[in-house]
VEXDREN-2710 file (C-alpha; in Angstrom, 1 decimal):
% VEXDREN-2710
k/r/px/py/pz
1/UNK/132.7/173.6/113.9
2/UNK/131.8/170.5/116.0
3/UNK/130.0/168.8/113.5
4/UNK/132.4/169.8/111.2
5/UNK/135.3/167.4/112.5
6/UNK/132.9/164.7/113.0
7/UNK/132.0/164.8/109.4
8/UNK/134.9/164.9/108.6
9/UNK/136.7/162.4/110.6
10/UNK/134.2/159.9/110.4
11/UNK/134.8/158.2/107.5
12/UNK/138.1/158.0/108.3
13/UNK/137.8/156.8/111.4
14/UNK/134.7/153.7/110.8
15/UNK/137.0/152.7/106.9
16/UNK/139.8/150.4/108.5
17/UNK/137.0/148.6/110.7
18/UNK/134.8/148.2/107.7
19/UNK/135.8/144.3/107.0
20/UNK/137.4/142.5/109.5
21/UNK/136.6/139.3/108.6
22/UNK/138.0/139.7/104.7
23/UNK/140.9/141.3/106.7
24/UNK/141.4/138.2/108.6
25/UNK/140.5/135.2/106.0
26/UNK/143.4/136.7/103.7
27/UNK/146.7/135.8/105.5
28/UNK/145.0/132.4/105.6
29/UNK/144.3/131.8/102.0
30/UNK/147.7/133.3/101.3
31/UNK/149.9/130.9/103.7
32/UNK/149.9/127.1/101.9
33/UNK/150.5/129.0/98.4
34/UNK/153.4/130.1/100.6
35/UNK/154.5/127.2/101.6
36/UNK/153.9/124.8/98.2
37/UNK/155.8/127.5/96.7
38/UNK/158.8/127.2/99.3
39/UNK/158.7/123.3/98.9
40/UNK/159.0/123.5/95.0
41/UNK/162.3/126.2/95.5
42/UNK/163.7/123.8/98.0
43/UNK/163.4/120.5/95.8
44/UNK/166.9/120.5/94.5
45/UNK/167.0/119.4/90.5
46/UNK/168.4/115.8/89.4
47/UNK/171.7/115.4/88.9
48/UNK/172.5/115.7/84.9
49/UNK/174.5/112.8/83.4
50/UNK/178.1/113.1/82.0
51/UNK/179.3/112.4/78.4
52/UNK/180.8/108.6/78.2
53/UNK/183.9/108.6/79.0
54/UNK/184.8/107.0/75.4
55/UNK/184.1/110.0/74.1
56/UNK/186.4/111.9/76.1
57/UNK/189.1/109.2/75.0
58/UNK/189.1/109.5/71.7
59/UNK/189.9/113.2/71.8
60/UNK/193.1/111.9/72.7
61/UNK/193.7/114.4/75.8
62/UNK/193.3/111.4/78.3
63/UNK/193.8/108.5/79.1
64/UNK/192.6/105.5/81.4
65/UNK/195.2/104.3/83.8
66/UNK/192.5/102.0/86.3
67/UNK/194.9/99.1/85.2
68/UNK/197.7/100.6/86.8
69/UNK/196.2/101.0/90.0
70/UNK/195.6/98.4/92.8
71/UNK/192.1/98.3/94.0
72/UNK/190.3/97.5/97.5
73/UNK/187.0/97.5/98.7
74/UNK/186.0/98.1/102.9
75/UNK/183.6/95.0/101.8
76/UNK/181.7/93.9/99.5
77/UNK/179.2/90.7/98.2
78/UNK/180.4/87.7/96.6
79/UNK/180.4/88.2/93.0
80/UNK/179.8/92.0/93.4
81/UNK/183.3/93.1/94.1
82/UNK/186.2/95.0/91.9
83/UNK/185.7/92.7/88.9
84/UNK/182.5/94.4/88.6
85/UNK/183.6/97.5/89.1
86/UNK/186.2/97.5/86.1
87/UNK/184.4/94.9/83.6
88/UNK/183.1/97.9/81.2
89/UNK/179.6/96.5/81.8
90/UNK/177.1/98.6/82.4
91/UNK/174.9/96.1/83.6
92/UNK/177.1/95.0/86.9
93/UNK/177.9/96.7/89.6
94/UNK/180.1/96.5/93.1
95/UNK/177.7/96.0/96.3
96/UNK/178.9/96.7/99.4
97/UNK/178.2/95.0/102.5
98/UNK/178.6/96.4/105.6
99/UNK/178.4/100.1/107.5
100/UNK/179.2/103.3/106.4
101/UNK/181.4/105.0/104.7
102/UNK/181.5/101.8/101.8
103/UNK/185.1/102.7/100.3
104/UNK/187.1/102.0/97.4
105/UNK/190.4/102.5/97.3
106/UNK/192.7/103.2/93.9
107/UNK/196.4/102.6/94.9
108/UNK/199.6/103.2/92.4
109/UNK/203.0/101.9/92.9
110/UNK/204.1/105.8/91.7
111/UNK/203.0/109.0/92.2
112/UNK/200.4/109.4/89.5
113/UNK/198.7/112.7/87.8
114/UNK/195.6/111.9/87.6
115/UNK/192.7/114.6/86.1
116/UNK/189.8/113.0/86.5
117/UNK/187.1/110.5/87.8
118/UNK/184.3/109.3/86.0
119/UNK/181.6/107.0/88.2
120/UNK/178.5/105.3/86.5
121/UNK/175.2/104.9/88.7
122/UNK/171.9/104.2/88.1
123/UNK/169.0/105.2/90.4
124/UNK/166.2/104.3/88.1
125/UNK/167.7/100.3/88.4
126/UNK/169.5/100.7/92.0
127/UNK/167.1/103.5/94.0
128/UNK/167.9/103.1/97.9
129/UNK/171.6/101.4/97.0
130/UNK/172.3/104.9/95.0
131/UNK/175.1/106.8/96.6
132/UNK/173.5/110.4/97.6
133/UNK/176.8/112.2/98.9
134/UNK/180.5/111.2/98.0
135/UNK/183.7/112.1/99.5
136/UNK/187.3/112.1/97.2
137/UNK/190.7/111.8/99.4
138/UNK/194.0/111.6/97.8
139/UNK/197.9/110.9/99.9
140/UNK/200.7/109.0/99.8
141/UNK/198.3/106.2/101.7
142/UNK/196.0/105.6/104.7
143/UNK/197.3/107.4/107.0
144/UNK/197.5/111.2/105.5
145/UNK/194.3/111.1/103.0
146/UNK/192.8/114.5/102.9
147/UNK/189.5/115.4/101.1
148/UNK/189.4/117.7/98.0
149/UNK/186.0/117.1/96.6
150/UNK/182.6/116.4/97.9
151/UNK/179.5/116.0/96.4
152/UNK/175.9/115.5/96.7
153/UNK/173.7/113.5/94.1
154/UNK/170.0/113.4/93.2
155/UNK/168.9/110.8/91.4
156/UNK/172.0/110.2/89.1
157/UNK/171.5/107.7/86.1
158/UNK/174.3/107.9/83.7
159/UNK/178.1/108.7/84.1
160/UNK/179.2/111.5/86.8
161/UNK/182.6/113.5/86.3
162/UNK/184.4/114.6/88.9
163/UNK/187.1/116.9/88.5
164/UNK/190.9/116.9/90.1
165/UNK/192.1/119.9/89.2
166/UNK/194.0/121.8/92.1
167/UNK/192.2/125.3/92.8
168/UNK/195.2/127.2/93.3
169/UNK/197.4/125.7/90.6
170/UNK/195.0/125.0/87.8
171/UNK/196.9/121.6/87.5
172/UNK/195.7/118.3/87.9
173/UNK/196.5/116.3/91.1
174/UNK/199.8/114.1/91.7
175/UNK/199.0/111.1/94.4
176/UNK/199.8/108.1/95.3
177/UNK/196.2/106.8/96.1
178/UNK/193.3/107.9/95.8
179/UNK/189.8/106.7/98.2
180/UNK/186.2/107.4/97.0
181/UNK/183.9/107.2/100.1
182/UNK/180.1/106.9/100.0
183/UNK/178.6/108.7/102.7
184/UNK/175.3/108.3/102.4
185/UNK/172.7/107.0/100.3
186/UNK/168.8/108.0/98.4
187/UNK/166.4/106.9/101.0
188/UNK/169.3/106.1/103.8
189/UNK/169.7/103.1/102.3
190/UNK/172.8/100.9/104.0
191/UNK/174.7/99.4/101.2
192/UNK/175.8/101.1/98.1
193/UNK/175.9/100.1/94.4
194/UNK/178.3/101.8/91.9
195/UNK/178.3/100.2/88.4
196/UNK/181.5/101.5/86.9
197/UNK/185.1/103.8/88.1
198/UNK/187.2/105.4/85.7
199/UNK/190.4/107.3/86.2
200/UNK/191.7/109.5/83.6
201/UNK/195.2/111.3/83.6
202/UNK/195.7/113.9/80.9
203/UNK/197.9/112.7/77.4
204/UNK/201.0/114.5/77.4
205/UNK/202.3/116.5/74.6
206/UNK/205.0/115.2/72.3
207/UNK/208.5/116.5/73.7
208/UNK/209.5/116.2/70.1
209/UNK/206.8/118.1/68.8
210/UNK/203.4/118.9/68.7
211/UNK/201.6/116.4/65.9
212/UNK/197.9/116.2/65.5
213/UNK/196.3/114.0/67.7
214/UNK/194.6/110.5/66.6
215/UNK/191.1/110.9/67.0
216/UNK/190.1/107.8/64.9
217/UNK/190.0/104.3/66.7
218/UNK/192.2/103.1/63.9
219/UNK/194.9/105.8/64.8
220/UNK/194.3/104.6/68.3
221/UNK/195.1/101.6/68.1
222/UNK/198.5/102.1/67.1
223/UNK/199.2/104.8/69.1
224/UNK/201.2/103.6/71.8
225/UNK/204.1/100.7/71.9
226/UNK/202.5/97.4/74.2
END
């Protein structure tokens, strides 16, 4: 019976031991797959462009009221201020000059509903002077402006919407001013370019009643009284 159980636990006994150097090679090989494959999950996606904002006017449910508004800057280059910033060109932009947060502010005389911001920026022509993260604060003014949205950007070339609706309410925001603040930049680059802001308050129905609404830029161009 002796040489029975060594028979039989022999095999059993000598199998585990029978490559230990395959056994140890294999978490190696396995590891940088690992880790290239934990990079590539971690790299977060570009940021997608936004429809122009045109577009979004001639559906008639908004409207641009940037003209209403008073607008400052914490600082900015000579030529490369608000002007710039409102001048429906594509091609300029506002460049700050000084620390962080660079800030523009977007003051009305009333309280305002306002539904929606839409910022232009271009990494492929602007790279380090892209804004990476961006804070929104609304109030009555300086001194009681309170965050609703933040946001982080990869890479963003074309137009980025950014929603005021209140969570709980489904409504669109009432303020007095608004302050977009760029926190940080691609590459930690110090100043900031942004090339266009636009702020859009939703086109109130007819109190009359409801008519369909002029879509056509003919239509448009009649539609209010200057």
């Amino acid at each position: 019976m002796a040489d029975g159980e060594n028979v039989a636990f022999l095999p059993y006994q000598f199998e585990p031991e029978s490559d230990p150097e395959d056994a140890a090679e294999e978490p190696r090989e396995l590891r940088p797959q690992q880790e290239v494959s934990e990079r590539r999950m971690a790299t977060p996606s570009k940021t997608p462009p936004g429809a122009d904002p045109k577009q979004l006017e001639r559906t008639g449910t908004v409207r641009e009221i940037g003209s209403q508004a008073v607008w400052s800057l914490s600082s900015c280059k000579p030529g490369f201020g608000v002007d710039q910033l409102r001048d429906d060109n594509l091609e300029t932009y506002w460049q700050s000059d000084g620390s962080q947060p660079h800030l523009v502010n977007i003051q009305f005389r009333r309280r305002t509903t306002v539904k929606m911001l839409c910022i232009y920026a271009d990494y492929k022509s602007d790279e380090s002077y892209t804004p990476s993260k961006i804070s929104v604060r609304v109030g009555n003014n300086f001194h009681n402006l309170q965050e609703i949205r933040q946001l982080e950007m990869v890479e963003p070339s074309g137009w980025i919407h950014i929603s005021l609706i209140n969570q709980r309410t489904n409504e669109p925001i009432s303020t007095f001013m608004i302050q977009i603040a760029v926190l940080a930049n691609h590459q930690n680059g110090r100043d900031t370019h942004m090339r266009q802001i636009k702020v859009y308050t939703p086109v109130e129905e007819s109190s009359i009643g409801k008519f369909p609404r002029c879509t056509t830029v003919d239509f448009m161009m009649y539609r209010t009284i200057r």
